[in-house]
C-alpha positions in Angstrom: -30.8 42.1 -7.0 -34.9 41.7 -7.0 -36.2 40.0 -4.2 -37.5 37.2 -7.1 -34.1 37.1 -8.8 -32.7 36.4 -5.1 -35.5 33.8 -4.1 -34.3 31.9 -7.1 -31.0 32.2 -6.5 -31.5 30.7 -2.9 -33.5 28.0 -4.5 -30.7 26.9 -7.0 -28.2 26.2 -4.3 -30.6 24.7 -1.8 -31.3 21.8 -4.7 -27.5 21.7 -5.3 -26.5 21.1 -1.8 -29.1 18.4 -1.1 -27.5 16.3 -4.3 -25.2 13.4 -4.2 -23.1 15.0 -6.5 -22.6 17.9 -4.1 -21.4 15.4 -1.7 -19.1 14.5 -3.8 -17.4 17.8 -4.6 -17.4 18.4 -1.0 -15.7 15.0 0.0 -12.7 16.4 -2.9 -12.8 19.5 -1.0 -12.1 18.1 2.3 -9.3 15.6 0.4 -7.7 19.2 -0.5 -8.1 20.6 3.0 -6.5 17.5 4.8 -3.4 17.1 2.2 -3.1 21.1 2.7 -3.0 20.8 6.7 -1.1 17.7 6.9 1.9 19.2 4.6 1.8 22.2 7.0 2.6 19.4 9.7 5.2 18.2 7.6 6.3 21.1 7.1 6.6 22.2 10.4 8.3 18.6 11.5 5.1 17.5 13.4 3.6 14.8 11.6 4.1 12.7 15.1 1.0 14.9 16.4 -2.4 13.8 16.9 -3.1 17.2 14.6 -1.4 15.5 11.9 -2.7 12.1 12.1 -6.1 13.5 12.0 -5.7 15.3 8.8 -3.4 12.8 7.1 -6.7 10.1 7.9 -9.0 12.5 7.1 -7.5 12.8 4.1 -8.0 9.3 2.9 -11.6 9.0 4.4 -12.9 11.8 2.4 -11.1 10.0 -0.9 -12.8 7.2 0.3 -16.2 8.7 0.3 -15.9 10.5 -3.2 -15.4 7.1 -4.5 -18.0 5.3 -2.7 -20.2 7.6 -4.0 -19.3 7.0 -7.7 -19.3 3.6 -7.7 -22.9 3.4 -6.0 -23.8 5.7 -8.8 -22.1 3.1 -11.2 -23.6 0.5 -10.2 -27.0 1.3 -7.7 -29.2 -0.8 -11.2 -26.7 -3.3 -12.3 -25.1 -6.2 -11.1 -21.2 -5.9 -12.1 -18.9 -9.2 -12.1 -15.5 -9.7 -10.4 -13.5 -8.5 -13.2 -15.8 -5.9 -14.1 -15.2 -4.5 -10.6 -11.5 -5.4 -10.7 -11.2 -3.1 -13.4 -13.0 -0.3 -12.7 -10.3 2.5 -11.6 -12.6 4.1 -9.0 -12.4 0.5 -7.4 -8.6 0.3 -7.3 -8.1 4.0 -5.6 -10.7 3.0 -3.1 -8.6 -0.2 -2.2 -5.9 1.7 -2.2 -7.3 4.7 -0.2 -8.1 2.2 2.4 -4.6 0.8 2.4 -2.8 4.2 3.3 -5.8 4.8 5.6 -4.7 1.9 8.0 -1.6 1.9 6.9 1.4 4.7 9.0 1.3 8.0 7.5 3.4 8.8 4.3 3.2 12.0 2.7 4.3 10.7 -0.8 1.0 9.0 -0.7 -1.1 12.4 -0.7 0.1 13.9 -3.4 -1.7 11.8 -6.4 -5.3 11.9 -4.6 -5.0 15.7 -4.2 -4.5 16.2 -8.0 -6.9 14.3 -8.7 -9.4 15.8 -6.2 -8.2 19.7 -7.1 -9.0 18.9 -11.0 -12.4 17.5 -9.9 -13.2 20.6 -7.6 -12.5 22.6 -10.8 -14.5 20.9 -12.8 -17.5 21.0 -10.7 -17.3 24.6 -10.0 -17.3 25.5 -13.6 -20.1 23.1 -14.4 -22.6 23.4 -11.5 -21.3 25.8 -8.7 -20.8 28.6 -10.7 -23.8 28.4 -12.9 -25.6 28.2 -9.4 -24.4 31.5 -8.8 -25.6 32.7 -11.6 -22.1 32.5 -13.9 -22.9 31.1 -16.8 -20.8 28.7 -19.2 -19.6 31.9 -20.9 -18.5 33.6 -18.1 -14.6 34.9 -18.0 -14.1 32.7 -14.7 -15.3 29.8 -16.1 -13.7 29.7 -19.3 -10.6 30.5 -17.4 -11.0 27.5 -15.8 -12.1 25.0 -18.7 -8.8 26.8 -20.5 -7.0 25.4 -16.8 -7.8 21.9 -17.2 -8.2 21.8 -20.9 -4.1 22.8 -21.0 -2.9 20.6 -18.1 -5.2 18.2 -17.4 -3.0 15.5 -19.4 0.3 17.0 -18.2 -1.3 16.8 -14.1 -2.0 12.9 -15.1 1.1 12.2 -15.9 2.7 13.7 -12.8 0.2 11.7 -10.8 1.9 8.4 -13.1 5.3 9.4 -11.9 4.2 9.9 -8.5 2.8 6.5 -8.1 5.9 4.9 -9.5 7.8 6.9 -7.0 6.1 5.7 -4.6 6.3 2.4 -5.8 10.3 2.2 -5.2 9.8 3.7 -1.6 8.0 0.8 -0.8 10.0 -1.7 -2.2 13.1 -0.3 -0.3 11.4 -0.7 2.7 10.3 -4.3 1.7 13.9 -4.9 1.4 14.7 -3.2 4.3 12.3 -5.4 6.1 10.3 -2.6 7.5 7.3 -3.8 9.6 4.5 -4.8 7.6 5.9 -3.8 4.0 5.9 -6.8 2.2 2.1 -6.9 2.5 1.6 -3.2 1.7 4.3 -3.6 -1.6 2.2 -6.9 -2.4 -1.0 -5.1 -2.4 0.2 -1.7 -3.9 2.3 -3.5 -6.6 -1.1 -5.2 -7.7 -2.6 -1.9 -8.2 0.4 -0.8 -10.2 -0.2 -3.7 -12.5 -3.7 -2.9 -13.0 -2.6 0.9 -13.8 -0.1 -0.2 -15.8 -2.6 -2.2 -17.9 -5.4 0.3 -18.1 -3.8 3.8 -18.5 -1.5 4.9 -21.1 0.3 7.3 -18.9 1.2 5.0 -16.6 2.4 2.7 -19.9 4.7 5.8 -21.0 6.2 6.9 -16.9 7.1 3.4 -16.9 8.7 3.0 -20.8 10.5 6.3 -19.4 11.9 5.1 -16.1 13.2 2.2 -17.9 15.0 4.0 -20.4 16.6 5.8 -17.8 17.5 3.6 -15.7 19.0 1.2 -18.7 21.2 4.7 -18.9 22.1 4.3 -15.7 23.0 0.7 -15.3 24.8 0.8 -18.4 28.0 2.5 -17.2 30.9 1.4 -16.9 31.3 1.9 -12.9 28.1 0.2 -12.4 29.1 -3.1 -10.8 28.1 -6.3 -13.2 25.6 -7.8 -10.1 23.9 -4.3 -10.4 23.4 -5.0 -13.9 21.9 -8.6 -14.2 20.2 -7.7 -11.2 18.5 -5.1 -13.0 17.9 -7.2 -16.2 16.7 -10.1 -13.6 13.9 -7.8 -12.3 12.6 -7.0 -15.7 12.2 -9.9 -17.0 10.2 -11.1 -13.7 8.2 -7.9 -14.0 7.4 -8.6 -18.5 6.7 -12.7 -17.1 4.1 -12.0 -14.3 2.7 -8.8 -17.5 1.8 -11.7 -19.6 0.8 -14.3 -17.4 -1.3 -11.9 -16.2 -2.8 -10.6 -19.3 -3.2 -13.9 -20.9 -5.8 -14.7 -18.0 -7.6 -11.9 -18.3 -11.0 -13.0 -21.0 -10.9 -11.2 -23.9 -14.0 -9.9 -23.3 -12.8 -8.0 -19.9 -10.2 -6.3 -22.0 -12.1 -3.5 -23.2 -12.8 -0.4 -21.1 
């Protein structure tokens, strides 16, 4: 390589590291590196270490910086309302990031953040990384990986929908179970659902499928009749508080 083609090189990922944006794909990377290390723990049945802990809240503190950093973006020149902000998803995985940050460690609640973060570190790296290093748009590694996330992009989201329902029922079983502190964290987390349930499709169609499943389910014949209504009970709470909720919404916050 000419010492000039080199120079410029250098140059290229000197700018790219002092951006934000860099910051950003760095905060995903260290979201990948915690989830990694932390399911090693779990792996290894030693989540109880101060090893584990450190990784599991790493985790979250890095998810907690990428979004920080889009939302100042977002917003650094405009003054966004209550509602605006209430429906902004990079403000409800922030809430919740700090939720599981304080909150005891549960490796259930990885999982969605690290998809999220390993489709973004893709993304990145085909758009600015590799260009940096002097792979262009056309390059076999990078349309390898548009072809990657162009194919399962939408299938990858709706794992992540799953996941969050799935973790959805573990909390509520400990809320029944009266674990310390779970009513609050089901509260807050079953907000969040309602908002994801509202705003993403794939969350409309995980939840249309869990139902029909479980009406399968409940329908048998061995299925005791308290089982049942109990069942019918909790949807009809869940439709009420759906369109109390929606009809206070303005119909001008609607829109994304």
């Amino acid at each position: 390589m000419a010492p000039s083609t080199a120079a410029s090189s250098q140059k290229r990922l000197l700018d790219m590291v002092k951006t934000l944006q860099f910051s950003w794909f760095a905060g995903h990377v260290l979201v990948l590196l915690g989830v990694l290390f932390y399911l090693i723990s779990t792996i290894k049945f030693s989540t109880n270490t101060a090893w584990a802990r450190f990784w599991y809240r790493e985790s979250f503190f890095s998810v907690i910086i990428t979004y920080s950093i889009v939302l100042f973006r977002t917003y650094k020149s405009s003054s966004p309302t209550t509602t605006t902000l209430l429906r902004d998803d990079n403000v409800q995985y922030l809430a919740i990031a700090l939720l599981w940050l304080f909150s005891r460690p549960l490796l259930i609640t990885l999982p969605s953040f690290a998809i999220y973060s390993f489709f973004h570190v893709l993304t990145y790296s085909r758009s600015v990384l590799l260009p940096a290093l002097g792979h262009g748009a056309s390059s076999p590694l990078s349309t390898r990986i548009q072809s990657f996330v162009d194919t399962n992009n939408d299938k990858f989201t709706s794992v992540v929908a799953n996941l969050e329902l799935l973790l959805l029922a573990r909390l509520a079983v400990n809320a029944i179970t009266f674990q310390k502190g779970s009513w609050v964290t089901v509260l807050i987390y079953g907000a969040f659902m309602h908002f994801r349930y509202e705003q993403s499709v794939f969350t409309k169609f995980a939840v249309r499928n869990w139902e029909v499943r479980i009406d399968g389910l409940v329908a048998h014949p061995s299925v005791p009749a308290p089982v049942r209504l109990g069942w019918i009970r909790l949807k009809q709470i869940v439709a009420s508080l759906s369109s109390t909720r929606t009809a206070s919404v303005p119909t001008g916050a609607k829109a994304r």
